[in-house]
ROVEX-372500 format. One record per residue (C-alpha): x, y, z. Coordinates in steps of 0.02 Angstrom, whole numbers, plus 50000, padded with zeros to 5 digits. Layout:
% ROVEX-372500
XYZ;...
This chain:
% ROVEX-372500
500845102348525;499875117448659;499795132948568;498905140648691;500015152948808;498875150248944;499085134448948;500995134048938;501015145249088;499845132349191;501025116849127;502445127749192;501845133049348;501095113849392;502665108749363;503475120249495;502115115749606;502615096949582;504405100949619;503845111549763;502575095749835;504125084149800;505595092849891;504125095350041;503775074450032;505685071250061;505795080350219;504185072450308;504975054050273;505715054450465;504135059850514;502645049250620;502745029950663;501085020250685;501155005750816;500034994850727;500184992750538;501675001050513;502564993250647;501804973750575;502744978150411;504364983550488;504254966850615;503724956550449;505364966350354;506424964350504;506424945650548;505644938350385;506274919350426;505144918650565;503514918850478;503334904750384;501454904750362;501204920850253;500504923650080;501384937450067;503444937450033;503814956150042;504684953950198;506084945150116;506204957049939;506434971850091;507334966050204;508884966550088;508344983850058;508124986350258;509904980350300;510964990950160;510085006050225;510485000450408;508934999450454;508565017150426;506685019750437;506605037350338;507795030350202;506805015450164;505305024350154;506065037350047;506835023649930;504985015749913;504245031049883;505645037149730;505485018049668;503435021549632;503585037949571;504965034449443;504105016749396;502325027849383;503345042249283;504075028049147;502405020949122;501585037149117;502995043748971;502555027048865;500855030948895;501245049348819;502225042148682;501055028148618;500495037048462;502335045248444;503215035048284;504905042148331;504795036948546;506635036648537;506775055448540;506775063248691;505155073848702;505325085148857;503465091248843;502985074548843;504125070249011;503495085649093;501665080249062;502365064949122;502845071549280;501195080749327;500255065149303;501205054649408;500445065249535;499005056749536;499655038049635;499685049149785;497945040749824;498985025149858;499335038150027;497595042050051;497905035250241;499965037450254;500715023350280;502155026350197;503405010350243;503384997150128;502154984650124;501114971549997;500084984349954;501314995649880;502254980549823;500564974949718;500704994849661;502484994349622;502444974049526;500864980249439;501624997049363;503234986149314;502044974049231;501024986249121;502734996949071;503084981148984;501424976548900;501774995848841;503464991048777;502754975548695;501324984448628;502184999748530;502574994548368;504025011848384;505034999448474;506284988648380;506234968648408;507614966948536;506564978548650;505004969748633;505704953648689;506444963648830;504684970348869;504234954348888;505474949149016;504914965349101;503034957949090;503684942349196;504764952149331;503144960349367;502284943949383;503474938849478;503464953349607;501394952749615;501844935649658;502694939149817;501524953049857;500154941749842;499634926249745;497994932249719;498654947349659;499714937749521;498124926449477;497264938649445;498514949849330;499054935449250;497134927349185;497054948349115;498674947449037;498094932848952;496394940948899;497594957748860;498474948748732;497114942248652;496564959648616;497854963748532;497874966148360;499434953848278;500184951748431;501204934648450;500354925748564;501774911648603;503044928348648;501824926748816;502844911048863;504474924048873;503664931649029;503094914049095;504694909149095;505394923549177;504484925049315;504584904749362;506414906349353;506404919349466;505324911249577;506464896349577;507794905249646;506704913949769;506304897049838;508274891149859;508404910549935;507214907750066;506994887950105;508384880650015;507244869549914;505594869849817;504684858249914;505054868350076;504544883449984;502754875749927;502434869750113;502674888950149;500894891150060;499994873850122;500204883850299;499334900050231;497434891950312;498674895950494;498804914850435;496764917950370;496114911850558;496774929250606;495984936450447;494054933250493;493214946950425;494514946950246;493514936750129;493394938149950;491384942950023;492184957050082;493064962349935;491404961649815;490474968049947;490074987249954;489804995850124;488315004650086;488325015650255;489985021150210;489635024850036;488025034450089;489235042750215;490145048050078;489065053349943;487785063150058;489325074350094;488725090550014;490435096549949;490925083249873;489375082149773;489635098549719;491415097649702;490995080949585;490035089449476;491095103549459;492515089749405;491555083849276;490955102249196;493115105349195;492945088149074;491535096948984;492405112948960;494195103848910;493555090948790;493045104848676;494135111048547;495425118248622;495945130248502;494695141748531;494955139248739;495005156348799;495775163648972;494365161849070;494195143849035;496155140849090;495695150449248;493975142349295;495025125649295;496355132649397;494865141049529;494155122449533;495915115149566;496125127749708;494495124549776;494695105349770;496675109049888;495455119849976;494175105950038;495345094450052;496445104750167;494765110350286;494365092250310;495525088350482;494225078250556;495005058850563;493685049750453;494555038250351;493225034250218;493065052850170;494805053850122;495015038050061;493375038549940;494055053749889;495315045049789;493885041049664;493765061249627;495535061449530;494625053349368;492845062749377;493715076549255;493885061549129;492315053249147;491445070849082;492795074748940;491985054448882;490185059648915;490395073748822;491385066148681;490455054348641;489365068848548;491085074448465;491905060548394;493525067748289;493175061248085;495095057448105;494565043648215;492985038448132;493855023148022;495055019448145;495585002048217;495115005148412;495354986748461;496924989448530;496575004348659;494804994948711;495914981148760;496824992748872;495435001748929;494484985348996;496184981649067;496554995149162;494704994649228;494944978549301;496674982449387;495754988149540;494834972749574;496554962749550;497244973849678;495434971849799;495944951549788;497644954749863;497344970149972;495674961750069;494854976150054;493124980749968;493114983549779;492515002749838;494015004149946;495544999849826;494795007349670;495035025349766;496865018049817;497015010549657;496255025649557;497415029549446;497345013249348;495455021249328;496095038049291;497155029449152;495745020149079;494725036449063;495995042048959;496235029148835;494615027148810;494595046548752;496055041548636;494645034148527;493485051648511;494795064148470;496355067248328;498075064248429;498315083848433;496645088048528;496875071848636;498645077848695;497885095448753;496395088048852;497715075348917;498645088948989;497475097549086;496795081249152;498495078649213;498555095749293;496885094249369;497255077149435;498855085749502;497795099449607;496705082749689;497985073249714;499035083349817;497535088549913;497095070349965;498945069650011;498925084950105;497415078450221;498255060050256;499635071950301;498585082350418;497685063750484;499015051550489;498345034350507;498055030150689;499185044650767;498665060650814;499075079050753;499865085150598;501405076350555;502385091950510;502005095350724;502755083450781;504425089750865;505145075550968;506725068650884;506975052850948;507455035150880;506015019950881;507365005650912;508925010251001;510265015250897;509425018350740;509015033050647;507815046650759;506205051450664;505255066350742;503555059250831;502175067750936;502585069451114;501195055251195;502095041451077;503755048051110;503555044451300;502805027651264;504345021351165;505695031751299;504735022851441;504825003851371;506265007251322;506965013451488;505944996951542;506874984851452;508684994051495;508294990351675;507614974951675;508894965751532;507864962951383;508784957151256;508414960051086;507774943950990;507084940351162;505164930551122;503814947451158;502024942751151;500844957551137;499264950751233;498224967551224;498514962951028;498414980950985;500004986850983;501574978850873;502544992150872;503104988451084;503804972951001;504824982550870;505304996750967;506134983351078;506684972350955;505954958051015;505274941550922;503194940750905;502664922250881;502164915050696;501544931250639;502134950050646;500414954750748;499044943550827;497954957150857;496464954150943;494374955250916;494534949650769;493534931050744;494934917050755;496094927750840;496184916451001;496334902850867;497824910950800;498624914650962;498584896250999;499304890250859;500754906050872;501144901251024;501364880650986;502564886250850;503684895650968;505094881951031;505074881551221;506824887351237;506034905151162;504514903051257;505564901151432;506104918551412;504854929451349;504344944151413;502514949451394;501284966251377;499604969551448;498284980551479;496944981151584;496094999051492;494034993251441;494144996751264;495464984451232;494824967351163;496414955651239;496964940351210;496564925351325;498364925251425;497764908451495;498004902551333;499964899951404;499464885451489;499534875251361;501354878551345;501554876551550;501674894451574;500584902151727;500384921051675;499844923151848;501234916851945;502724915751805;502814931751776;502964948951858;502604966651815;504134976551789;503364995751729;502065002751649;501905012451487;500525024751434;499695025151266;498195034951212;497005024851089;495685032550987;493945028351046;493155040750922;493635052850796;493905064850924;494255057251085;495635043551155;495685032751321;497405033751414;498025014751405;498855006151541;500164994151459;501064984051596;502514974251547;502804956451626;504654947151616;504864927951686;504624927051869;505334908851878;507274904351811;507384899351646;507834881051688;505884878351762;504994886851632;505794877351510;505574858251569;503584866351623;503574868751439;504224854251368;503364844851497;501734853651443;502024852051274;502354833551285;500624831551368;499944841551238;500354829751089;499954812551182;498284818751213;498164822951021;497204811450908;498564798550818;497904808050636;498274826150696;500034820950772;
């Protein structure tokens, strides 16, 4: 237990300062709305049955969520957020605990240690995009999985809550599952390997989890296509989904950018602000009884100075802040280098098998969440850094007596607390593809009509008054068929509440993107099709989609349809400067009745000219 009344009054006052950072989060939930990701996840969450060709099921596990809130947007986002931080917070206490014999006593040092490191999956908001999605679902069913590999690995625990750890293990296999396959192929081959590094573990208890999580999958199928086999053609169409990938290869996740990383490491502050990080690890893997003052308040200067950078840096480079994620365990990696001189004799003869099996572990989680992110290896281990943070620390488990370890443990949390909030702070102050702070934005108004307002900056508030004002006019209805053809902008098709074709955003310039509007567009029936209303824009930077590619439905986009209004929406061109867009809105010149036998008469021409094989 800390000694030290230094330290007690830093634990105390990181605490407030969590509370504080906390009660600030919850108010800036109804804040901000990006048109492009953001909007994909809530078209994906809103209208799940539509997209049949997706690896990923979140769409369904949230759109349960979506409807008992009422579609609120803020709520939902709020619920997602509480869901990580308490799943973080458990693991994070078991963590704590794992060299406690009595972990049914409630420890409240331990919980408020607890707390202050749970601070530190804020990098998962390194870019703020706080709606739920597959990342955070891959975030959320990883967390679940390793609270119960801690359950089943603490020998505190009595027998009926080891076999409910393992049940635990396959719920989170489960979940990964429907965040992404990949995701769950990957976590599952570690498990495997995690298991066999345990010391006396029961390897059959394994099939517990197996079990689990294929029952649960079995009813997920009858949830969402009534039968198995409709539920495993789901994932032979998932080659219809990765044309509009391209660039999202598993090349790309092993790959390192090397101009970004130079970008990032030639930064001046953060090499000194690195190597000030890893003197604090220095300085707190010593023993700690003899810490003085001074030390307590050098680590506290260095926390401020790291809010400090992070709060100066408002220019709207992503890669900075996001490869600043990879700063919350430098304090750990020196506390190891320097350990590694000052191994504790308590630890000398001890068994370490165990915690190098969760070190590797937690190591690897990263690249398990790379294969179902799609981004680079570099990229999710700074979203993903706490699973590195954590492996730091278990590794130091093995150089110091459990005393010592708890004290450098606790101001690695509180460090990690001061870096984490500062990479929050500066998503915060560059939101992901929207301009300003989002604590400025002042106009209270709701994204789809009759649904809760959110406060958003005054340039996207027009945009969304003017379609809708559009739409009111002209009769959209909502569920009406809206095909974005600038493929930049979902969100016009959520605002409105309109139905995008076979995926929640073709988006455009990406290679196979005209291959994926084709094939959307021969999934949408031609009673859909007969009525859809379309968007375009004219504005250079824009990479559109081919609108002749109608014709091969029977639609003419030059004489079937009309322009009805115009909506204006700045997009970013560089970090500084954004082209005013021109996005015109088309409806069905021609009645229904012709574009619908123009269709099926289209269509019908379409598949005689097919080869017999491919009909």
């Amino acid at each position: 237990m800390i000694t030290n009344n230094y330290i007690k009054v830093t634990i105390i006052g990181s605490f407030i300062i969590g509370l504080f950072v906390l009660y600030f989060l919850v108010n800036l939930f109804n804040y901000g709305f990006d048109t492009t990701d953001e909007a994909s996840y809530l078209q994906f969450i809103s209208y799940p049955d539509l997209f049949n060709a997706t690896m990923s099921q979140y769409g369904f596990l949230y759109n349960l969520l979506f409807k008992l809130t009422n579609f609120n947007i803020p709520i939902i986002r709020l619920i997602n957020f509480i869901t990580l931080f308490i799943f973080t917070f458990i693991f994070n206490y078991l963590f704590i605990c794992k060299s406690s014999t009595n972990i049914h006593k409630i420890n409240i040092y331990y919980i408020i240690i607890s707390f202050i490191l749970s601070f530190s999956f804020f990098s998962l908001y390194t870019i703020w995009l706080p709606t739920p999605n597959y990342n955070l679902l891959n975030f959320n069913s990883i967390i679940i999985t390793i609270i119960g590999m801690s359950i089943v690995s603490n020998n505190a625990f009595k027998t009926k809550y080891i076999y409910f750890g393992w049940i635990i293990i396959g719920l989170g296999g489960w979940l990964t599952f429907l965040a992404k396959p990949t995701t769950a192929a990957a976590l599952g081959l570690m498990v495997l390997i995690w298991v066999a590094g345990q010391k006396s573990m029961k390897f059959k208890l394994l099939f517990i989890s197996i079990f689990t999580s294929l029952i649960l999958l079995f009813l997920t199928a009858l949830y969402i296509d009534g039968s198995i086999d409709l539920f495993i053609e789901r994932y032979k169409e998932i080659t219809y989904e990765d044309n509009l990938a391209g660039t999202h290869s598993f090349a790309t996740i092993i790959t390192i950018n090397l101009r970004d990383l130079f970008r990032f490491i030639f930064k001046l502050e953060y090499i000194l602000f690195f190597i000030l990080l890893l003197y604090i690890g220095f300085i707190i893997s010593k023993n700690l009884s003899k810490i003085s003052s001074i030390n307590v308040l050098y680590v506290l200067f260095v926390c401020s100075l790291s809010l400090y950078i992070f709060i100066c840096k408002y220019e709207t480079l992503r890669w900075y802040a996001l490869s600043a994620g990879h700063l919350t365990w430098a304090p750990a990696l020196g506390a190891i280098i320097h350990s590694k001189n000052h191994k504790s004799p308590e630890q000398s003869n001890k068994d370490t098998r165990c915690d190098t099996s969760w070190t590797i572990f937690l190591a690897l989680l990263p690249l398990a969440y790379s294969l179902g992110s799609n981004n680079s290896i570099f990229c999710t281990t700074a979203f993903a850094s706490f699973f590195v943070l954590l492996a730091f620390l278990t590794h130091l488990r093995r150089f110091h007596a459990p005393g010592e370890y708890l004290s450098i443990l606790t101001l690695l949390a509180i460090c990690s607390q001061f870096i984490s909030i500062g990479i929050l702070y500066t998503a915060l102050a560059n939101p992901y593809r929207q301009q300003n702070n989002i604590w400025e934005y002042k106009q209270l108004i709701s994204i789809q009509t009759g649904t809760q307002p959110v406060y958003l900056p005054d340039y996207l508030a027009d945009y969304l008054t003017s379609l809708h004002k559009i739409a009111e006019n002209n009769n959209f209805q909502p569920g009406n068929t809206f095909i974005d053809l600038s493929g930049k902008t979902p969100g016009a098709a959520f605002a409105l509440k309109g139905l995008t074709p076979g995926t929640p955003w073709i988006f455009s310039g990406y290679p196979g993107s005209q291959a994926l509007f084709s094939l959307a567009l021969k999934k949408i029936p031609c009673h859909d099709l007969a009525k859809t209303w379309l968007l375009w824009s004219t504005t250079p930077v824009y990479e559109p989609l081919n609108p002749f590619t109608l014709h091969e439905s029977g639609l003419d986009p030059s004489y079937d349809f009309e322009a009805i209004g115009v909506a204006h929406f700045p997009i970013p061109v560089t970090d500084k400067s954004y082209v005013l867009a021109e996005h015109f809105i088309l409806k069905p010149r021609k009645p229904y009745n012709d574009l619908l036998e123009s269709c099926k008469k289209a269509r019908a021409e379409l598949t005689d000219s097919m080869p017999y094989s491919l009909k």
